[in-house]
C-alpha positions as CSV (number, residue, x, y, z in Angstrom):
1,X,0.0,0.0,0.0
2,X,1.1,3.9,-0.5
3,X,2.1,5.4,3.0
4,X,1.2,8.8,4.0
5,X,3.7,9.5,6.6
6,X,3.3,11.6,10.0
7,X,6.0,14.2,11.1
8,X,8.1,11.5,13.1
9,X,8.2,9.1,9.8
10,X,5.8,6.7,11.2
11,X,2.7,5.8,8.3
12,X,-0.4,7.0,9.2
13,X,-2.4,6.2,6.0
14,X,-2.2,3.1,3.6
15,X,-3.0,2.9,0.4
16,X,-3.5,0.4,-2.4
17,X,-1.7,-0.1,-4.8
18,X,1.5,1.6,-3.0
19,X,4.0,3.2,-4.7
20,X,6.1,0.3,-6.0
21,X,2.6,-0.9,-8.1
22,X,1.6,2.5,-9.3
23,X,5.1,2.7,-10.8
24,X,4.9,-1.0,-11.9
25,X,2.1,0.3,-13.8
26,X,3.3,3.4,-15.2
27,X,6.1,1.5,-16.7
28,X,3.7,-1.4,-17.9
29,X,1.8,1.5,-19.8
30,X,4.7,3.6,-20.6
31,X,4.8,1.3,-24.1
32,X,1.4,2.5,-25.1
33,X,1.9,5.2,-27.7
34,X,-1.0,4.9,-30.0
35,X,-4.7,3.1,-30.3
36,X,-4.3,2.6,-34.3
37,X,-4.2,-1.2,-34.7
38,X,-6.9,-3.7,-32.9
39,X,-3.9,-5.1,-30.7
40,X,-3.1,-1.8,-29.6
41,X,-6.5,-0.2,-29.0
42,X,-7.1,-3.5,-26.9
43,X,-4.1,-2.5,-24.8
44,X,-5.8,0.6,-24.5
45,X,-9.1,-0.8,-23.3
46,X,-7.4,-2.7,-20.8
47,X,-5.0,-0.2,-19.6
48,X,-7.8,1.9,-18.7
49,X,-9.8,-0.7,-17.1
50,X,-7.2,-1.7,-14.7
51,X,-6.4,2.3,-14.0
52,X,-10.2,2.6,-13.1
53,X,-9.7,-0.5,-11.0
54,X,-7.3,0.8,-9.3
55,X,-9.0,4.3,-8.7
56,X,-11.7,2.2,-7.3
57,X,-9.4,0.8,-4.8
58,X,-8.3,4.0,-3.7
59,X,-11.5,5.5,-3.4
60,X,-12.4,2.5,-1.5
61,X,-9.2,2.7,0.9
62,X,-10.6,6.6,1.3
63,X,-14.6,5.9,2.6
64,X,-12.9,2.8,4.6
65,X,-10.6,5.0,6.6
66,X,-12.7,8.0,7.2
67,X,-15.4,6.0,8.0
68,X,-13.2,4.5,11.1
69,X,-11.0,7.9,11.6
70,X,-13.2,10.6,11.0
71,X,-10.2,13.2,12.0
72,X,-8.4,11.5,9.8
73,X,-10.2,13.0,6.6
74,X,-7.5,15.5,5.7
75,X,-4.4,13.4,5.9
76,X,-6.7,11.1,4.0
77,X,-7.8,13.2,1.3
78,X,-4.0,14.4,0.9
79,X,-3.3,10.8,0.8
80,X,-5.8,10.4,-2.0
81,X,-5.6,13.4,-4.1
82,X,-1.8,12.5,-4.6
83,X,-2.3,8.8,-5.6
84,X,-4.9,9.7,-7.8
85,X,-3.1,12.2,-9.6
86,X,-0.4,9.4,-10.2
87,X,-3.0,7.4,-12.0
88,X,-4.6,9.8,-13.9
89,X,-1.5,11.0,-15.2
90,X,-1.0,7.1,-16.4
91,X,-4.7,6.8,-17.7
92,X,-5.1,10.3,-19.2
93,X,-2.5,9.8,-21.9
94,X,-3.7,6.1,-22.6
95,X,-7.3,7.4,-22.6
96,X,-6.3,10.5,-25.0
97,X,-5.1,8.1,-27.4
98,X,-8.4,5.6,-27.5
99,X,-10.7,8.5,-27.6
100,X,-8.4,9.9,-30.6
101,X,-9.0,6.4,-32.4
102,X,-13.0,6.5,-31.9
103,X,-13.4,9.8,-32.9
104,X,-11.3,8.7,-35.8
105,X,-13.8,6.0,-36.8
106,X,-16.6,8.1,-36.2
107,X,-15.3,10.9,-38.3
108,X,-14.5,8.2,-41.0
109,X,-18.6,6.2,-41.3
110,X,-19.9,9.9,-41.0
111,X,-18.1,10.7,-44.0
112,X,-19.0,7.6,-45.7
113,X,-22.7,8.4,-45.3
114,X,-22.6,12.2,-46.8
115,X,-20.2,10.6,-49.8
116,X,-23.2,7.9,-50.4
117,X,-25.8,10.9,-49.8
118,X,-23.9,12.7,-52.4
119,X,-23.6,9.7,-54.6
120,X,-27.5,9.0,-55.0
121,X,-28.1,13.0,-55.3
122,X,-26.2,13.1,-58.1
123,X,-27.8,9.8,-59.8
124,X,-31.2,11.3,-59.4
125,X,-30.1,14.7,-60.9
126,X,-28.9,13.0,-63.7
127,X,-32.3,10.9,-64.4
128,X,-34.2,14.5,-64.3
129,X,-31.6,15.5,-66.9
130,X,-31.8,13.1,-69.2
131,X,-35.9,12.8,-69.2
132,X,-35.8,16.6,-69.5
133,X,-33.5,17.0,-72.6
134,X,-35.6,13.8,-73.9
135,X,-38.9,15.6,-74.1
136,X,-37.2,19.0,-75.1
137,X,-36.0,16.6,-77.9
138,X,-38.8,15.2,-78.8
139,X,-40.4,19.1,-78.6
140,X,-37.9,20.1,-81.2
141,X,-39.1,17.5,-83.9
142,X,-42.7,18.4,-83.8
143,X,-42.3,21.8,-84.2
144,X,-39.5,21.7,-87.1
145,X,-42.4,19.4,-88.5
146,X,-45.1,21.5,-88.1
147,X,-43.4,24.7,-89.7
148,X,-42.4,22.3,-92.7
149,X,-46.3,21.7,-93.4
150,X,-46.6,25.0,-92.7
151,X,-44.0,26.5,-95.5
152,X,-45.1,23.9,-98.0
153,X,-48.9,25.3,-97.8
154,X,-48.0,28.7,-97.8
155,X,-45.8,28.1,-100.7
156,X,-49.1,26.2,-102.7
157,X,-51.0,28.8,-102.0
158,X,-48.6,31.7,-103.0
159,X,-48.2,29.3,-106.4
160,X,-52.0,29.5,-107.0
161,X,-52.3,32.6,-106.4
162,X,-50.0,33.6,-109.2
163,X,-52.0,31.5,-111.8
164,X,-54.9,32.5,-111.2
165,X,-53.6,36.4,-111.4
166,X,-51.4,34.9,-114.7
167,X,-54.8,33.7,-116.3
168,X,-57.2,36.5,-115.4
169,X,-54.5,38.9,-117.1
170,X,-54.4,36.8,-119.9
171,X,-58.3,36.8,-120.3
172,X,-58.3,40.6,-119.8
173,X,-55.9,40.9,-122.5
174,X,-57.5,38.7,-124.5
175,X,-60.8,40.1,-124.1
176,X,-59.4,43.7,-125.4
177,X,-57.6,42.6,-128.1
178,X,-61.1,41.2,-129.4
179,X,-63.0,44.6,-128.4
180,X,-60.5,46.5,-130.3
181,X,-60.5,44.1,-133.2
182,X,-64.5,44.4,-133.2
183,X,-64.8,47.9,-133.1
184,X,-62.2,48.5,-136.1
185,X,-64.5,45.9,-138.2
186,X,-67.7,48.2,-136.9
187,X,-65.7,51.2,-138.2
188,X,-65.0,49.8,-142.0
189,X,-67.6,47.7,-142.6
190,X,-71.2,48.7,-140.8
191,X,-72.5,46.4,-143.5
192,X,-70.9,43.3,-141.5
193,X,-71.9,44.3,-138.0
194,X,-74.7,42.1,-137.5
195,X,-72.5,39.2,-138.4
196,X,-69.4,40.9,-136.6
197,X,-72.2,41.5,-133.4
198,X,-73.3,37.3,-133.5
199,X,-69.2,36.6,-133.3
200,X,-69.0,39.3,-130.9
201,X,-71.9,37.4,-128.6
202,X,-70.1,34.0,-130.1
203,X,-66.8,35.1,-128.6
204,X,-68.8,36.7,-125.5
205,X,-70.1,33.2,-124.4
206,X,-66.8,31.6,-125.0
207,X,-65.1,34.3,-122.7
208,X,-67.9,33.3,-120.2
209,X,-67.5,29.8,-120.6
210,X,-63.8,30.2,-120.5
211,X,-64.6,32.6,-117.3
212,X,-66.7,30.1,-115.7
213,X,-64.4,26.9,-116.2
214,X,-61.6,29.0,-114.3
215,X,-64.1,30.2,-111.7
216,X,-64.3,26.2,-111.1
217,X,-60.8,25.6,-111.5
218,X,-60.5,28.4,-108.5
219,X,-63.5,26.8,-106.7
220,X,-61.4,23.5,-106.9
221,X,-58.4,25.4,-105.5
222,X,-60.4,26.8,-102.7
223,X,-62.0,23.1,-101.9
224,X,-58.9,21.3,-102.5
225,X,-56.6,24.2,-100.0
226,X,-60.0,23.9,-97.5
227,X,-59.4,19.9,-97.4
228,X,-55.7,20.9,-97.0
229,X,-56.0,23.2,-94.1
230,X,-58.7,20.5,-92.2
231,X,-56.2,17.4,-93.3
232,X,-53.0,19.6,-91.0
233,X,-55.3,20.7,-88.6
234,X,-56.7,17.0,-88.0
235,X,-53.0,15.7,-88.3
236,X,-51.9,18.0,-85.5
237,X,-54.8,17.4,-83.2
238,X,-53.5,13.3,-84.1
239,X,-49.7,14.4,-82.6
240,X,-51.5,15.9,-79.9
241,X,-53.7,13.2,-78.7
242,X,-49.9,11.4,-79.3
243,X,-48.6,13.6,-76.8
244,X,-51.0,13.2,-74.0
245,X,-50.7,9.7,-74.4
246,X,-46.8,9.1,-74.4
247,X,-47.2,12.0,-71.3
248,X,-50.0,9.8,-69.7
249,X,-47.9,6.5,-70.2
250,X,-44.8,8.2,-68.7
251,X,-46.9,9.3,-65.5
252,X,-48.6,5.7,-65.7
253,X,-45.3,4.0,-66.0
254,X,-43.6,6.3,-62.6
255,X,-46.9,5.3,-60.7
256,X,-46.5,1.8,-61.6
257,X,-42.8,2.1,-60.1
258,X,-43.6,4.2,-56.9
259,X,-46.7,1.4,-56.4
260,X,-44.1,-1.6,-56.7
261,X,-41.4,0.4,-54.5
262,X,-44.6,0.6,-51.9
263,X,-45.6,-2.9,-52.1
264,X,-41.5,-4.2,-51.7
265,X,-41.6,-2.0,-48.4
266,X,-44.7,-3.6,-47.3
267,X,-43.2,-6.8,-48.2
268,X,-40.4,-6.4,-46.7
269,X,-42.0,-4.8,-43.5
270,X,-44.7,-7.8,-43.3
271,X,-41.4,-10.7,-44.0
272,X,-39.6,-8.9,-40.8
273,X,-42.9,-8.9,-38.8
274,X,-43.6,-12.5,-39.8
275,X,-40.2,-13.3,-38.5
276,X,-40.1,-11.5,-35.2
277,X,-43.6,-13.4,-35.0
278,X,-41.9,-16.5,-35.4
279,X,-39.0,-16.0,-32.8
280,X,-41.8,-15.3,-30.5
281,X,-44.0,-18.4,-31.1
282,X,-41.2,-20.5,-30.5
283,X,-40.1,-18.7,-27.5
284,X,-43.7,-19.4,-26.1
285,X,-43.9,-22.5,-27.3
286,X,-40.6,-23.4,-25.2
287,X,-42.2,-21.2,-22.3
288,X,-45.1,-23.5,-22.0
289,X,-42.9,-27.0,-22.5
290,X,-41.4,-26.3,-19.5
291,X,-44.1,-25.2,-17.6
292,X,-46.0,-28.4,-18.4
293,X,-42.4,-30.5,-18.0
294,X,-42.5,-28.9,-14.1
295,X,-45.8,-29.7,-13.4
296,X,-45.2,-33.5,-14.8
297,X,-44.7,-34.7,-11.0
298,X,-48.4,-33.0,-9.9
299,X,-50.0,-34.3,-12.8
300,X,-48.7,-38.1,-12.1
301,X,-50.3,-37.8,-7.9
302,X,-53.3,-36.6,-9.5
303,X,-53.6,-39.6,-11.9
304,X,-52.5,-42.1,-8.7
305,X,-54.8,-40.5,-6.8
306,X,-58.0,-41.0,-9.3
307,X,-56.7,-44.8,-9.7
308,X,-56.6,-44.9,-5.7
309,X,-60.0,-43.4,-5.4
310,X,-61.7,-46.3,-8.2
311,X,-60.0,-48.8,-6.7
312,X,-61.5,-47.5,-3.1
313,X,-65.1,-47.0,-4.4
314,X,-65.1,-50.8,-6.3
315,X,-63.6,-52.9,-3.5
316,X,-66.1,-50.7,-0.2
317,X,-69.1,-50.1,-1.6
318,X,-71.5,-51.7,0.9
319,X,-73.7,-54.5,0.5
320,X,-77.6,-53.0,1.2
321,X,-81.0,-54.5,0.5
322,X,-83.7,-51.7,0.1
323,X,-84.1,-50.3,-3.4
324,X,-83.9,-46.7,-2.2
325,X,-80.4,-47.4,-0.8
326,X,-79.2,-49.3,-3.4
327,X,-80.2,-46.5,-5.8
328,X,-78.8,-44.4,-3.6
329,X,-75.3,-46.0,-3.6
330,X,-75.4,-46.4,-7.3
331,X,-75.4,-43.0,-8.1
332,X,-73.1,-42.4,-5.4
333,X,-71.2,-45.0,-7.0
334,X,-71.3,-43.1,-10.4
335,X,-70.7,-39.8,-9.1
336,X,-67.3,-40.9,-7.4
337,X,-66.1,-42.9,-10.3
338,X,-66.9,-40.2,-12.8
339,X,-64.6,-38.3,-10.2
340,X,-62.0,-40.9,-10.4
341,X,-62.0,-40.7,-14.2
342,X,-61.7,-37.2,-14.2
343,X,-58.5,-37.5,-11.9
344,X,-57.1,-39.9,-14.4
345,X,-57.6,-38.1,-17.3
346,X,-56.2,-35.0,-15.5
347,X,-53.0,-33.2,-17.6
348,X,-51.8,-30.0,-17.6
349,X,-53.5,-28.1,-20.8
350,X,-51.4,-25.9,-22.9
351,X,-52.2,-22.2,-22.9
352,X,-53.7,-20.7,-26.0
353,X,-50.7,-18.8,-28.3
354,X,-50.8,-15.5,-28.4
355,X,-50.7,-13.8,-31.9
């Protein structure tokens, strides 16, 4: 044990460990210099269990001797103070270098987690991406389409347009060249004009018939630009309806996937319920085989006992003569046999599971 000495040199307190085991100790643990491999924080875990031992002892010493020496306290506490500053300085260092290697590991799995946070971020930033710059793709080619139809009907119609205007100015032309031709043959000969007036009216209803078979050609133009304009407009409201449905089969297609994802959790869920479930059925099961195994030796002096209890009734049921006692006796008789049975038939039952 340490000794606290008085003023003459004689000990007054004892501690333990003394001074030759604390510096046993010291240089036991003077070798510990790092917690980095398993062998050395092991040497760490036990150094500082047999410190706190140790500390234990002292403190125990302490409440032992001013529990017996209450004016004793102050050398006491001296005593203790010093020989647990002689320990600490031991553990501190050891314990420094074992709380250096767990903060280590902890600093090391918290990283891991924000790297795989990080990881799966990124992965679903990537899927958004790449179903955005899919539809914006897929955007693109309609509309080049569209404008194409577009361009090519503008560029029909500008084409009809110029001739029709080409053959009107080519009736108009024609119709004054014949004008001016008529009305120089009314000039030198007056003696022709009623035959030069029936060409004139000849000419007139060709013009009109000429007139009236471009009117139907432009009719036709109209129609066939009419049937035109309804064929792009039905054709778009076709890419449309397209467009809803691929948009509806996307949405149908991520609700199928969150609805599975769902069901796998329930799944999962209801496979570790079923388990736990399990573990404890067998655990009750087990429960209740022993409970009936211990009561074995009760059941058995029941059953001897219901044996023991026919044999009585058989072998002393009295003789008797009157019908009243004899019916009597007889269902006496029956009652305590059916009581024997009973005891015979006695087992411990088996409590119902629990679910």
């Amino acid at each position: 044990m340490a000794e606290q000495n008085s003023d003459n040199g004689q000990p007054l307190v004892k501690y333990s460990p003394d001074a030759a085991a604390i510096a046993e100790m010291k240089s036991r643990f003077a070798g510990i210099k790092s917690a980095d491999t398993p062998e050395d924080y092991e040497r760490c875990r036990l150094a500082i269990r047999e410190c706190v031992q140790s500390r234990g002892l002292v403190e125990a010493t302490k409440k032992q001797l001013k529990a017996d020496a209450l004016a004793w306290n102050r050398k006491v506490d001296a005593g203790y103070h010093a020989v647990m500053a002689q320990i600490e300085a031991i553990e501190k260092p050891i314990r420094a270098l074992r709380d250096a290697k767990d903060k280590e590991a902890e600093d090391r799995a918290r990283a891991k987690v924000e790297e795989e946070k990080a990881r799966l971020a990124k992965i679903e930033s990537d899927r958004i991406a790449a179903e955005e710059a899919e539809r914006k793709r897929l955007r693109d080619i309609e509309e080049a389409r569209i404008a194409e139809e577009r361009r090519q009907l503008a560029a029909e119609r500008e084409a009809a347009r110029i001739e029709q205007a080409k053959r009107d100015e080519e009736a108009k032309e024609r119709f004054q060249a014949e004008r001016e031709a008529q009305r120089k043959i009314d000039e030198a000969k007056d003696a022709e004009r009623k035959a030069a007036q029936d060409r004139y009216e000849a000419e007139r209803r060709q013009f009109e018939a000429e007139r009236a078979e471009q009117q139907k050609k432009l009719d036709e133009a109209a129609a066939y630009q009419a049937a035109e304009y309804r064929r792009i407009r039905e054709e778009k409201e076709k890419i449309e309806q397209a467009k809803r449905a691929e948009q509806e089969r996307l949405d149908r297609i991520e609700w199928e996937k969150k609805e599975q994802e769902r069901m796998a959790r329930e799944h999962q869920a209801k496979v570790a319920q079923e388990i736990v479930d399990a573990a404890n059925r067998k655990k009750a099961e087990a429960a209740e085989q022993a409970r009936i195994e211990a009561a074995r030796p009760d059941v058995q002096k029941v059953n001897q006992f219901g044996r023991a209890l026919g044999a009585w009734v058989r072998e002393t049921m009295p003789q008797v003569t009157s019908d009243a006692a004899r019916a009597e006796l007889n269902r006496a008789e029956e009652d305590l046999l059916r009581i024997a049975a009973g005891l015979l038939a006695f087992k411990v039952s088996k409590k119902p599971a629990k679910v």
